[in-house]
N, C-alpha and C positions, 0 to 999 in steps of 0.2 A: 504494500500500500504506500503511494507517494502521491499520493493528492494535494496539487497546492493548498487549494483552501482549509484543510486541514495542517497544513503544516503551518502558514498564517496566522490561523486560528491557535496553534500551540505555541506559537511565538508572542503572541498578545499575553498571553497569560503573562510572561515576564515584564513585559508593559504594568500588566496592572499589579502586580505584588510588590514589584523592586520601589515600589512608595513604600512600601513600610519601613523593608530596613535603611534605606538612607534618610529618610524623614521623619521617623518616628524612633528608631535604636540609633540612629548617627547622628543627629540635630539636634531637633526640637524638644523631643519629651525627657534627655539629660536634664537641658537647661532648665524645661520649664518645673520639671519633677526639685529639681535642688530648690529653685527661686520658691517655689511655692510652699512648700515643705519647713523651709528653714524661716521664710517671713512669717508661718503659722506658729509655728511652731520652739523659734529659735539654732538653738547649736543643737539638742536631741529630737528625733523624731519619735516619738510613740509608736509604736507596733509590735502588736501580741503580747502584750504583757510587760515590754520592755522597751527602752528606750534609743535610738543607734542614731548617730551624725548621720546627715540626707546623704551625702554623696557614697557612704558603704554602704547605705540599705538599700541604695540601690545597684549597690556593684551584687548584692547579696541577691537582692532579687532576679538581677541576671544571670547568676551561678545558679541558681536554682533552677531558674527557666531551661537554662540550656542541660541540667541535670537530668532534669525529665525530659528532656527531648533525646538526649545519650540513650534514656531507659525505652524510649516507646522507639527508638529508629528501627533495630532491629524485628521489632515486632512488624512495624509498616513496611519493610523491605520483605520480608515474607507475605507479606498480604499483595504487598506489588506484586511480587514472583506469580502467586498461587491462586489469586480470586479474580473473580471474573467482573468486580464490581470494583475495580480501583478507580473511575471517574466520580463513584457515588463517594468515595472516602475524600478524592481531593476537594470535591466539594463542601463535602464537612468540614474540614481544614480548613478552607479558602474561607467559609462564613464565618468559622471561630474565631479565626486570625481577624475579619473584617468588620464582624461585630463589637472586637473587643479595642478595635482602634477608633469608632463609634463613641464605644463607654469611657471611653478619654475623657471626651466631650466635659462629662456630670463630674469628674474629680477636679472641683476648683471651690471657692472660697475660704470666706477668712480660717475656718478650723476645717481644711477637706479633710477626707475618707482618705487615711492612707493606705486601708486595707482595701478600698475597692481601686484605689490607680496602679497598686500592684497588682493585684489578681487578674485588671485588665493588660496590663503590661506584659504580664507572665502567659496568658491564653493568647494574646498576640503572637508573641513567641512561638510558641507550640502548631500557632495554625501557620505561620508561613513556613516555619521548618518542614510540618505536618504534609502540606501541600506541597513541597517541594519534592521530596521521596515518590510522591506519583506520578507527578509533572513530569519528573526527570527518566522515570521508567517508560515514557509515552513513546520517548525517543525513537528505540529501535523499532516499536511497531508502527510507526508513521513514515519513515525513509527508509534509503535505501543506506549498505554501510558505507560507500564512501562520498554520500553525503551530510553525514551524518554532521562531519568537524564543521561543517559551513553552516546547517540548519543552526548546531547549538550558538553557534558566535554572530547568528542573525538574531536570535532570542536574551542574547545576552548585550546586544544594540541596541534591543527595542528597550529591554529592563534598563540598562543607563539614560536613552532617552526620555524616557517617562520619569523615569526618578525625578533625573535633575528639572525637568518640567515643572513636574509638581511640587518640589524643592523653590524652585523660582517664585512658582503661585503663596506657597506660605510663608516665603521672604514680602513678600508685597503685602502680604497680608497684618503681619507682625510690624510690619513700617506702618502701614495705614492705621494701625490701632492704637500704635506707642505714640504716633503722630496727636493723637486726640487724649494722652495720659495714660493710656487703656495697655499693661503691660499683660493680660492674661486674653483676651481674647482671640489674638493672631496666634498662641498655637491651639487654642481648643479649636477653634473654628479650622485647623489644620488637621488638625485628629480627626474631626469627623472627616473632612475633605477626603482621606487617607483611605478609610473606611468604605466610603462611599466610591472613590476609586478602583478602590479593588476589588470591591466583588462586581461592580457596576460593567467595568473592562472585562472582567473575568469570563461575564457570560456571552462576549464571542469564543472564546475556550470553550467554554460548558455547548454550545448549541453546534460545536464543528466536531469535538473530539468523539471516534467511535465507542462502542461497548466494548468492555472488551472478553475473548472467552475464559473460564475457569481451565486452571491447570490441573483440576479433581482432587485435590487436597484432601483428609479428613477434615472436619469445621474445626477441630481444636487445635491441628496441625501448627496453624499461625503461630501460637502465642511462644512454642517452642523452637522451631524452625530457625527462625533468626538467630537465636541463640546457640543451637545447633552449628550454623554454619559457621559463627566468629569464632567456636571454637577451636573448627576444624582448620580456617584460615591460621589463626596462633600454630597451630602444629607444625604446620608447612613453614611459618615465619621463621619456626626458633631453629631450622635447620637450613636457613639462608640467610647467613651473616651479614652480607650488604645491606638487602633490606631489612631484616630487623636492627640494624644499627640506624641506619634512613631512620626507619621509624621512631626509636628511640630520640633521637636531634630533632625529627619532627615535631615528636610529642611537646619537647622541650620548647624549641624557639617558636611553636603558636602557642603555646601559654603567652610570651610574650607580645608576638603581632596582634592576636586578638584583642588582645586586651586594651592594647594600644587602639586600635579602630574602634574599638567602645566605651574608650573613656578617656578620648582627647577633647571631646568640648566639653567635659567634666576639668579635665584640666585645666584646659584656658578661663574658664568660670571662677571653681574655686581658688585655685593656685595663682592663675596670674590679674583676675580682675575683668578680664577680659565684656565688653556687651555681645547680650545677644547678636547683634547684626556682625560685628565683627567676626564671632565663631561659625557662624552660615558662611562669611565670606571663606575662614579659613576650609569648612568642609569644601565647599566648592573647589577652591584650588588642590586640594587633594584630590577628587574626582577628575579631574583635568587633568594630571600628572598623572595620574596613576593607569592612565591605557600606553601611553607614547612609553612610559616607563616597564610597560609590560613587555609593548615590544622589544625595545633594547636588550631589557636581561633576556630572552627568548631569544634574539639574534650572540648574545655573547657565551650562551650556551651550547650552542651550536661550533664554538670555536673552543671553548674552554674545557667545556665535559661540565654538565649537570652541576657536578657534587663541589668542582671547583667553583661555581659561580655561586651557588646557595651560601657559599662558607663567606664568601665575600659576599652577598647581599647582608647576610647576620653580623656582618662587623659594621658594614653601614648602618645596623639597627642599632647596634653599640653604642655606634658614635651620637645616634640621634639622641639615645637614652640620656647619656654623658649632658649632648649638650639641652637636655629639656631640661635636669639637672640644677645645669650652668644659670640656665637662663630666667631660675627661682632664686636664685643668689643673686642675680641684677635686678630682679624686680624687691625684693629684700631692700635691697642698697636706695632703692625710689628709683629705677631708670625705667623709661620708656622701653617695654620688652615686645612689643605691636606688630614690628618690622622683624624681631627675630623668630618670634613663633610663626609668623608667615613662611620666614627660608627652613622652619622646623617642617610645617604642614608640607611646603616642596618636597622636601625630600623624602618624609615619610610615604606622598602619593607615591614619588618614584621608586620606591620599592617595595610599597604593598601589593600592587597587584602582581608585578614580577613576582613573590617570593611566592604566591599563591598559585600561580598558574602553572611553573616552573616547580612547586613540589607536586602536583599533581599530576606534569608527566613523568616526571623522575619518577617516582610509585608506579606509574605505568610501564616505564622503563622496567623496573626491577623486577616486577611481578615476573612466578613464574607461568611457563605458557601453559595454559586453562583455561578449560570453556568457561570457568563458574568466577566470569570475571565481576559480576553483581554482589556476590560474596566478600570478593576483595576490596571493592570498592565502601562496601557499606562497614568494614572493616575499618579502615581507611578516614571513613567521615566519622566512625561514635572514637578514634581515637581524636579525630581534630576535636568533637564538642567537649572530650574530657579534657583536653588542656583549654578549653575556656573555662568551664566551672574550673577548676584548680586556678590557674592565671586571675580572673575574675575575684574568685573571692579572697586568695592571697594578696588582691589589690587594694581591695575593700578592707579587708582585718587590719593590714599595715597601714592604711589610711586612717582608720579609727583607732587605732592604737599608739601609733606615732606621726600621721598629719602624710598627707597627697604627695606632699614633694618626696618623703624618704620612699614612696611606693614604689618609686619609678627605681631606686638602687634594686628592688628586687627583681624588676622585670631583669635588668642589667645581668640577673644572675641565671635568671631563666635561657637568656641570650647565651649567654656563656656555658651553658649544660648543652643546649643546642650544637653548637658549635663544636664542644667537645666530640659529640656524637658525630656529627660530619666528616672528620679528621680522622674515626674510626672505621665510618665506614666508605673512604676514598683510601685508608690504606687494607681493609679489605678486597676492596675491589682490584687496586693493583695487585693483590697478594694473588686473586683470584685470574687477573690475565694471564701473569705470569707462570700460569703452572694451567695453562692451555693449550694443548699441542696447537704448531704453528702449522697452516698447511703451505704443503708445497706446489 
């Protein structure tokens, strides 16, 4: 099956999700979650009993989100493989996600509900992760294989252009309300927008994507399945030393990246002072960098070898570390730090998407040859989500414990286990040429 309208139609879907996480987990809802929280509230926020500084509670609620997303992936990647109703689950997802960026909307005045702007925060989470695991499985049953690299990097065009679209709209929006005093209504009214986006776009997805058939599974099969198989994938791992060391440095240095992509306009807010419009500016410029930046380290790999250019993308993540650092001790001092968190956001774009696309073929590099490459892969993402809850809430603890700026020494160290692991498995891997008959 390669019917355009259908493959259009599955490319729209990334149109309409990709608002969330740049608008709603990379923008808006940091700033406005801290702003509102700490003005109700003060330096502790009330929740469940107890009381936690705004900007860990919500490093905590994101660890958590993506906790449960680690625990249900596997379940939903068996349900992808095996049922014959995975457009009726993405669509579960897709309204839970879009409902609950909706319920945004109602978490605002002088004493909000911090227990309902998490729980919407957190079911947000869940339904674009949620949706994603089906989406993604639509793939091979809609193309052909070797269209497949072009379909997905039209679908992940469409998800940038739409984002920053509607990034634009809630930058206009948040001007025009601040403009008349009004510092909460540009991003509620964003939230919904968000909301209303997504599942709104969605349903040219929902009214083109086919049914699709049952693999005949037993009904309970699902819930084991998945778990089943990342077993079996670990088995195979721990007797290929390249990639489980990859992996290993993987695990490590996305604690770090991640963490960094989700709580850099946390940073610029708490730590350097930074206005909302300024930090929209900074996401922007990182969005911008970070595709030109993708290509580059994707062409320097191609001359260098994989494992050499990740080693050196994680020392550039170092250095960012170092100078985000630096540049809390200039603002300490009173200086204007405006223009250097700017050349911070440059560089960090230029190496976030790179480090990302580039571990992802590297992993595909390494794998060994097997059909049961869905295994692998789903493999692959519950370890990336476990180094965001680890990175994540290790970010959040040291922030409430010893304050934002000393968080970032720990990413530093995160980076540096990464890197260890790199170093490991590049001289595995020569260890492994070299003891490969040569042909003649």
């Amino acid at each position: 099956m390669d019917n355009r309208k259908i493959i259009n139609a599955w490319c729209m879907y990334d149109w309409a999700n990709s608002a969330y996480n740049l608008v709603i987990t990379t923008t808006f809802f940091p700033i406005y979650f801290s702003g509102i929280t700490t003005a109700a509230y003060g330096d502790r926020v009330p929740f469940l009993g107890r009381t936690f500084k705004a900007s860990a509670l919500y490093d905590y609620a994101l660890a958590f989100a993506y906790l449960a997303i680690a625990v249900l992936l596997p379940i939903l990647s068996s349900i992808a493989d095996s049922r014959g109703n995975k457009k009726r689950f993405m669509q579960f997802f897709c309204y839970l996600g879009g409902l609950s960026c909706i319920g945004l909307f109602w978490f605002k005045g002088a004493q909000p509900n911090v227990g309902w702007g998490i729980a919407c925060f957190v079911f947000a989470a869940i339904g674009y992760i949620g949706s994603l695991v089906f989406y993604n499985s639509y793939l091979p049953e809609i193309s052909k294989p070797e269209d497949r690299d072009r379909i997905s990097a039209r679908g992940y065009s469409m998800g940038y252009i739409g984002s920053v679209l509607l990034q634009i709209i809630g930058f206009g929006l948040v001007i025009f309300f601040s403009n008349k005093g009004d510092e909460t209504s540009g991003p509620l009214y964003t939230f919904l927008l968000v909301g209303f986006w997504w599942i709104g776009f969605a349903q040219i997805t929902f009214a083109a994507l086919p049914r699709t058939r049952s693999a005949g599974q037993q009904d309970a099969d699902f819930l084991t399945a998945g778990f089943r198989e990342l077993r079996k994938v670990w088995e195979q791992v721990k007797h290929l030393p390249v990639l489980k060391w990859f992996l290993v440095a993987f695990l490590f240095y996305s604690m770090g990246v991640q963490t960094v992509m989700l709580v850099a306009t946390l940073f610029g807010k708490e730590v350097l002072g930074l206005p909302a419009d300024k930090l929209i500016i900074t996401v922007v410029i990182i969005q911008l960098v970070a595709i030109p930046g993708a290509i580059l380290i994707s062409r320097l790999s191609g001359v260098f070898g994989n494992l050499r250019v990740l080693a050196s993308v994680v020392l550039v993540w170092i250095g960012v570390c170092l100078s985000a650092y630096y540049i809390t001790s200039l603002k300490e001092a009173g200086n204007n730090v405006e223009i250097y968190f700017y050349g911070l956001a440059a560089s960090v774009g230029l190496v976030m998407g790179g480090i990302q696309s580039l571990s992802r073929s590297t992993y595909s590099k390494l794998m060994p040859d097997t059909q049961d490459t869905a295994s692998f892969f789903s493999f692959y993402d519950v370890t990336e989500k476990l180094a965001i809850v680890f990175g994540i809430f290790s970010f959040g603890y040291i922030d409430e414990v010893f304050g934002m700026k000393n968080s970032v020494l720990v990413l530093i160290i995160f980076f540096a286990l990464g890197l260890a692991g790199l170093f490991i498995a590049r001289r595995k891997e020569l260890r492994t040429l070299a003891t490969k008959p040569q042909r003649h």
